[in-house]
MITIDO-217175 format. One line per field, with one value per residue: residue number from 1; residue in three letters; chain; x, y, z of N, C-alpha, C, O in turn. Coordinates in Angstrom, 1 decimal. Layout:
N
pos <- c(NUM, ...) $
code <- c(ALA, ...) $
unit <- c(A, ...) $
n.X <- c(X, ...) $
n.Y <- c(Y, ...) $
n.Z <- c(Z, ...) $
ca.X <- c(X, ...) $
ca.Y <- c(Y, ...) $
ca.Z <- c(Z, ...) $
c.X <- c(X, ...) $
c.Y <- c(Y, ...) $
c.Z <- c(Z, ...) $
o.X <- c(X, ...) $
o.Y <- c(Y, ...) $
o.Z <- c(Z, ...) $
This chain:
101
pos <- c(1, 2, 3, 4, 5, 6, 7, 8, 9, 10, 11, 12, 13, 14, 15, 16, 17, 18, 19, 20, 21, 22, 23, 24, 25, 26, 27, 28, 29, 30, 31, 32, 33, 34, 35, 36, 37, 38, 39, 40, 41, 42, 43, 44, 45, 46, 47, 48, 49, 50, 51, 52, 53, 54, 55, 56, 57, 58, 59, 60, 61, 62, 63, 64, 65, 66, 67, 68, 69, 70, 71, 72, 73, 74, 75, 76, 77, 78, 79, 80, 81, 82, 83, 84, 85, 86, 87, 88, 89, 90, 91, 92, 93, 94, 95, 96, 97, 98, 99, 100, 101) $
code <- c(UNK, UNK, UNK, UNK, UNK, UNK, UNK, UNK, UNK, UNK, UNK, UNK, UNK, UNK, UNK, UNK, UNK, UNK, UNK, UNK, UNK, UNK, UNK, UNK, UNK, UNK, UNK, UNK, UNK, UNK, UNK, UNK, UNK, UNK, UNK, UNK, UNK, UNK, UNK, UNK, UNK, UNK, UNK, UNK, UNK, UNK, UNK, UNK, UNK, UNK, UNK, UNK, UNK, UNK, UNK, UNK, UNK, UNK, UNK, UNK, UNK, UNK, UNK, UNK, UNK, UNK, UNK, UNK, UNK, UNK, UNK, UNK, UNK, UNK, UNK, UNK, UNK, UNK, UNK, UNK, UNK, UNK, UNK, UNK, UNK, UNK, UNK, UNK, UNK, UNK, UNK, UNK, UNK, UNK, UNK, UNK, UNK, UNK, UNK, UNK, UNK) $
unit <- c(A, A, A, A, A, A, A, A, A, A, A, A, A, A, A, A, A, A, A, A, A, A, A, A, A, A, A, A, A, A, A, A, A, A, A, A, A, A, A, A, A, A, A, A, A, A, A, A, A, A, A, A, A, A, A, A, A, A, A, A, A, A, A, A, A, A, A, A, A, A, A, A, A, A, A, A, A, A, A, A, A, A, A, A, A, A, A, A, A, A, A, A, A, A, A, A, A, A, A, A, A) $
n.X <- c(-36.1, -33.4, -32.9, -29.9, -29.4, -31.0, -29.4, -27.5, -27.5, -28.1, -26.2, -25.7, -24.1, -22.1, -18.3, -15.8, -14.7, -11.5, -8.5, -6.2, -3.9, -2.8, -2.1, 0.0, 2.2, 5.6, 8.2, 11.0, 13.0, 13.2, 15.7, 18.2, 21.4, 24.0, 26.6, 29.1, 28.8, 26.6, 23.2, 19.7, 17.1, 14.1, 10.5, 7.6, 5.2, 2.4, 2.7, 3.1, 2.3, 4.6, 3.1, 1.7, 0.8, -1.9, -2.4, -1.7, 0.2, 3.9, 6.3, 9.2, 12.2, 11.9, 11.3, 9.0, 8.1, 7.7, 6.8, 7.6, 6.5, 9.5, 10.9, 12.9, 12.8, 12.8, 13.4, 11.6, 7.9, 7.7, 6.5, 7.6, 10.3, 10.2, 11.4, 11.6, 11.6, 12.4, 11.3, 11.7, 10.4, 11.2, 10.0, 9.1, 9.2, 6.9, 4.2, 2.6, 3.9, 5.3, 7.7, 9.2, 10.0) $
n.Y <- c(-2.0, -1.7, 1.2, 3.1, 2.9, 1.7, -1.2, -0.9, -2.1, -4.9, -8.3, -9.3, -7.3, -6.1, -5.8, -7.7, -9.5, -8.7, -10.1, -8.3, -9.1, -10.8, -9.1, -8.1, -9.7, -10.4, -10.7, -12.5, -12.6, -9.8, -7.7, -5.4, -4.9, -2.9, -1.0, -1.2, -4.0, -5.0, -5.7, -4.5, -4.7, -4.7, -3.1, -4.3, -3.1, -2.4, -3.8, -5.3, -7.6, -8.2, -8.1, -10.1, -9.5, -10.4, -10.3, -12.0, -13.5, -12.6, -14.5, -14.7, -15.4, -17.9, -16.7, -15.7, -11.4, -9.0, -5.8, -3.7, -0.9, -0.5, 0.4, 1.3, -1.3, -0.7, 2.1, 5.4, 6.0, 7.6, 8.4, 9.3, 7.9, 6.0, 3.3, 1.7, -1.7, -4.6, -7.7, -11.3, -14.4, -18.0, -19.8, -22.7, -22.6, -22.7, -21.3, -20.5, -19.7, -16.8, -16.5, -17.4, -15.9) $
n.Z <- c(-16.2, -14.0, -11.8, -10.8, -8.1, -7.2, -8.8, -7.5, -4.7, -5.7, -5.5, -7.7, -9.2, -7.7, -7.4, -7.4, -4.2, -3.1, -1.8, -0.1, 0.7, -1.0, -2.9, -2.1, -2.4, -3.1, -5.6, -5.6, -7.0, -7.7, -7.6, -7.8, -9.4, -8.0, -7.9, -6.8, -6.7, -4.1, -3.7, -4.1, -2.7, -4.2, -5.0, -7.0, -9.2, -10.4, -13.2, -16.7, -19.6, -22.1, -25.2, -28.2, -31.3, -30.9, -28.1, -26.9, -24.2, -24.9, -26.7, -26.8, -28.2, -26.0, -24.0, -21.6, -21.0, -19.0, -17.9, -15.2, -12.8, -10.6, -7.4, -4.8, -2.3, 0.3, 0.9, -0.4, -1.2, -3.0, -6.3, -8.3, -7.9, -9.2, -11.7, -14.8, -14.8, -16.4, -16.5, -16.8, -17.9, -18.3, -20.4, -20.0, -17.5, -14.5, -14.6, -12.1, -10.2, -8.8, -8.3, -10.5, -12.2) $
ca.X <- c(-34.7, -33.4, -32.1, -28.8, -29.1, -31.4, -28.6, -25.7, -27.9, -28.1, -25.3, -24.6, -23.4, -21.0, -16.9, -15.5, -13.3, -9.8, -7.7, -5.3, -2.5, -1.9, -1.3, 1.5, 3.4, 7.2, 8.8, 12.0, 14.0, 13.1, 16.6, 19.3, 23.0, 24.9, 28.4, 29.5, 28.2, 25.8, 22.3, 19.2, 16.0, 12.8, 9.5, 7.2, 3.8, 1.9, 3.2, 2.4, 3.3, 4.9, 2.2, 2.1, -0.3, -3.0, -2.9, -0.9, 2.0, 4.7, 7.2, 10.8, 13.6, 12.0, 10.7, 7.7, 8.6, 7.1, 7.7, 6.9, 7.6, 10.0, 11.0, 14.0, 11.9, 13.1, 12.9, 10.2, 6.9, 6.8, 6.0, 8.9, 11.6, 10.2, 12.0, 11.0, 11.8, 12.1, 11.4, 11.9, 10.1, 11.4, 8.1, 9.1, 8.7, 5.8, 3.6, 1.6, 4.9, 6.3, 9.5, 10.1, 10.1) $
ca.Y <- c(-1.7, -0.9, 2.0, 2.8, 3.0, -0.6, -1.9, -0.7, -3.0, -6.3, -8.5, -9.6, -5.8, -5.8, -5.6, -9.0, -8.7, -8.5, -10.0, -7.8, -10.0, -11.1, -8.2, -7.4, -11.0, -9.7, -11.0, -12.6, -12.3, -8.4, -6.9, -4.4, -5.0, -2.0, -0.6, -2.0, -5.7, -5.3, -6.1, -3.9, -5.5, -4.0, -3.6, -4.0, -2.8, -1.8, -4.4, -5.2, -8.5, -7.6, -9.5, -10.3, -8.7, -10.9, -10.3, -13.3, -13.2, -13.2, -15.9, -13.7, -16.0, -19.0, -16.2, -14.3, -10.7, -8.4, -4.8, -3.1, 0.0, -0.7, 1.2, 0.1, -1.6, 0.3, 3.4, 6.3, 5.5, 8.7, 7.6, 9.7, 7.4, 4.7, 3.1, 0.4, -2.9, -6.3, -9.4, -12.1, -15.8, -19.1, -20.6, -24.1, -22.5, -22.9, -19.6, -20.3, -19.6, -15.8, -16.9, -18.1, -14.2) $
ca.Z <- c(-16.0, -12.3, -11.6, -10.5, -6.6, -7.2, -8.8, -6.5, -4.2, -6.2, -4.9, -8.9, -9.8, -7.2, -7.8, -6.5, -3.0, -3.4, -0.8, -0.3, 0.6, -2.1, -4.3, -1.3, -2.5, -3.7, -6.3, -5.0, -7.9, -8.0, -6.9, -8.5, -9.0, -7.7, -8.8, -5.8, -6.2, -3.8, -4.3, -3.3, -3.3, -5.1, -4.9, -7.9, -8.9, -11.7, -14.4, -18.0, -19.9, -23.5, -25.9, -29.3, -31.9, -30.6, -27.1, -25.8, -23.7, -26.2, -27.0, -26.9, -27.9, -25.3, -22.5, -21.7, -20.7, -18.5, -18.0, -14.3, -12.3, -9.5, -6.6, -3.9, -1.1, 2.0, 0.1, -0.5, -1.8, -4.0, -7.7, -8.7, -7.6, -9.5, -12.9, -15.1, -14.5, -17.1, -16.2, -18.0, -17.7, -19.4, -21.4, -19.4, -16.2, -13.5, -15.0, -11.4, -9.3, -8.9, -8.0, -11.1, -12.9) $
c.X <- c(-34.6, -33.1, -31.3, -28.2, -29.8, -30.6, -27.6, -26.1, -28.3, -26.8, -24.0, -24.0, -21.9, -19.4, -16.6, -14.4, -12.4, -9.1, -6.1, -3.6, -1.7, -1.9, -0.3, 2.6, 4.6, 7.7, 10.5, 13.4, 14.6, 14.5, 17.7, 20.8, 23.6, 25.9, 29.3, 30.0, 27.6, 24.4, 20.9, 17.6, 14.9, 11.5, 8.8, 6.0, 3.2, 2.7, 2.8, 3.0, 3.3, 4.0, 2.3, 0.7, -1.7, -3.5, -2.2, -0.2, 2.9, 5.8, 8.7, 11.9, 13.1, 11.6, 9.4, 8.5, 7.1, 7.6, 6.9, 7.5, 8.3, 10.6, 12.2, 13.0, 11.8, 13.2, 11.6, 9.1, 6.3, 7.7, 7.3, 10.2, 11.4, 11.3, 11.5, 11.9, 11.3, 12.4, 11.0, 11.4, 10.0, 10.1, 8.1, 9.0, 7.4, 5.0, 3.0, 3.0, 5.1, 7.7, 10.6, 10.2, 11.5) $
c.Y <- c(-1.0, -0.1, 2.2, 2.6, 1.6, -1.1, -2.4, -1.7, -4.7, -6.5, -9.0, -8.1, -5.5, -6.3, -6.7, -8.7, -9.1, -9.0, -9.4, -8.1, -10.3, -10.4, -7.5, -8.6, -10.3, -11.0, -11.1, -12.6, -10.7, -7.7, -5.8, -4.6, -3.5, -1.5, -1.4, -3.2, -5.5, -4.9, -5.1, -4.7, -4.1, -3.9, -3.3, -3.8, -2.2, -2.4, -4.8, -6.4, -8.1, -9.1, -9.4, -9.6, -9.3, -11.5, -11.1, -13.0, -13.4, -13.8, -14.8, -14.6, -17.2, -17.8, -15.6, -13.6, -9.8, -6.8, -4.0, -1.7, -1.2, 0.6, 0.7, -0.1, -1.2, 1.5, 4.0, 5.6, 6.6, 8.0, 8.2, 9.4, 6.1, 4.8, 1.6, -0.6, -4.1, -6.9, -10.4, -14.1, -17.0, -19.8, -21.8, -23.9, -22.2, -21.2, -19.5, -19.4, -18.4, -15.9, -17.2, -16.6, -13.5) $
c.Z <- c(-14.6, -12.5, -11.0, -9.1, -6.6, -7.5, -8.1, -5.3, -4.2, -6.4, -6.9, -9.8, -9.0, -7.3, -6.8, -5.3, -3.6, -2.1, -0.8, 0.0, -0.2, -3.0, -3.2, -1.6, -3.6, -4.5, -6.1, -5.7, -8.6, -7.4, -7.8, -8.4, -8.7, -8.2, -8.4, -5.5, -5.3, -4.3, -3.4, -4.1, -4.0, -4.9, -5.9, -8.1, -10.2, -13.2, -15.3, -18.3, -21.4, -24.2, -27.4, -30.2, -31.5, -29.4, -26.1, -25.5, -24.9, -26.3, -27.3, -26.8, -26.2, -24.0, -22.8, -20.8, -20.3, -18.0, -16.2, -13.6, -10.9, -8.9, -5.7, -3.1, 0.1, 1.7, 0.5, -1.4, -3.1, -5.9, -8.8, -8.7, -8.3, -10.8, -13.3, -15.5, -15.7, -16.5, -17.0, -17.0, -18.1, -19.4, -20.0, -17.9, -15.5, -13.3, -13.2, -10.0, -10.0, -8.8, -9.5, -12.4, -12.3) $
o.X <- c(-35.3, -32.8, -31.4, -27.1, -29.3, -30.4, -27.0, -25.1, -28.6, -26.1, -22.8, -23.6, -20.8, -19.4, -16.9, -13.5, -12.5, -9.1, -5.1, -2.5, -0.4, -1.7, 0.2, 3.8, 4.3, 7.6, 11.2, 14.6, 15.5, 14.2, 17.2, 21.3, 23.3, 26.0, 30.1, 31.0, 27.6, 24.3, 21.1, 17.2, 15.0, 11.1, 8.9, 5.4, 4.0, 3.2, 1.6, 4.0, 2.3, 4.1, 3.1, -0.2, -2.7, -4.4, -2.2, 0.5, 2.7, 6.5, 8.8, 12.4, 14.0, 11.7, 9.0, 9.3, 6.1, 8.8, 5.6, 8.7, 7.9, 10.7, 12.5, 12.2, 10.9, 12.9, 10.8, 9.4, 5.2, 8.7, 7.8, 11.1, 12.3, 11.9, 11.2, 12.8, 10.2, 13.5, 10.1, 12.0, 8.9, 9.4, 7.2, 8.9, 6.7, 5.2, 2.9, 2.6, 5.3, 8.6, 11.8, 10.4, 11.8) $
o.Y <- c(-0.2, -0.1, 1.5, 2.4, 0.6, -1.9, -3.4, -2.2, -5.5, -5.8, -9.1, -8.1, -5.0, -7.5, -6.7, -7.9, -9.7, -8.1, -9.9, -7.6, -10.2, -10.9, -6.3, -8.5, -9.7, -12.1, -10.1, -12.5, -10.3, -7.0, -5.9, -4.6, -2.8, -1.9, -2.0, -3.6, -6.7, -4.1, -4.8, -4.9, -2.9, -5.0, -2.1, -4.3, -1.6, -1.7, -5.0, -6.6, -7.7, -10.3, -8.5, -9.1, -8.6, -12.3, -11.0, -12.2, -14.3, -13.0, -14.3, -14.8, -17.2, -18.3, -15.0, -14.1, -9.8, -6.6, -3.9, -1.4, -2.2, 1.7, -0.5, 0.9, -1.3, 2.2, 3.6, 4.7, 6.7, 7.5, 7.6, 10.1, 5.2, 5.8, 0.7, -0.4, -4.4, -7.0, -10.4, -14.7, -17.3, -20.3, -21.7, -24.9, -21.4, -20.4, -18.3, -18.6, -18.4, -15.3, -17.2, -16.9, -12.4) $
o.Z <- c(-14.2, -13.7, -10.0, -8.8, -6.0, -6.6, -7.9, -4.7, -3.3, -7.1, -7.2, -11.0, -9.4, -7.5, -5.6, -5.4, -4.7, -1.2, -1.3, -0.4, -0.2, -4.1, -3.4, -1.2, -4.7, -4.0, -6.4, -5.3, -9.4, -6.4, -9.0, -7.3, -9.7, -9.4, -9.1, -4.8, -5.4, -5.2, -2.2, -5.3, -4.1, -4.5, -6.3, -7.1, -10.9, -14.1, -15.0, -17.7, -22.0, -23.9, -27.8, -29.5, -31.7, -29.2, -24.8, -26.1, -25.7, -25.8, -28.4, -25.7, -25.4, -22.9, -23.8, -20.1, -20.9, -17.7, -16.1, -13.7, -10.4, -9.5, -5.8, -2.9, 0.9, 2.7, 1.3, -2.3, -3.7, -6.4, -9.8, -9.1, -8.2, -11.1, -12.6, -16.3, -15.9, -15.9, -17.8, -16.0, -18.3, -18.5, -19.1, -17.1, -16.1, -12.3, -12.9, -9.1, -11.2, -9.4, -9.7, -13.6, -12.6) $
């Protein structure tokens, strides 16, 4: 058995990269209606998809739903401004596409 400074050195222990790009891609349907009517965009992060007792996305009346925080996007970044956010995704749409959340 290695030990744990041997292993931190074998390339099959190591944590896969992450391009961080793409956990900066916005969700273009993330915005807020106002009192107003106008619209203020969002930014979202740290989201969950509502699942069914056995883990799956779950089937709600023909959507999967997702619950995340949001924030306004031109806004502060403190964690205390956030509020959570549903999104909602028709079954028949293109799971590979954000756009379509």
């Amino acid at each position: 058995m290695n030990s744990i400074p041997d292993a931190m050195n074998d390339s099959k222990y190591w944590a896969p990269k992450i391009n961080t790009d793409d956990l900066k891609k916005e969700i273009p349907s993330a915005y807020q209606t106002n009192a107003d009517g106008s619209q203020t965009k969002l930014r979202v992060w740290d989201s969950w998809p509502v699942q069914d007792i056995n883990g799956a996305a779950a089937d709600y009346h023909g959507y999967h739903l997702a619950v995340g925080l949001v924030a306004d996007a031109a806004g502060t970044e403190h964690w205390y401004d956030a509020k959570m956010g549903l999104f909602a995704q028709k079954l028949t749409d293109n799971t590979d596409d954000i756009a379509s959340w």
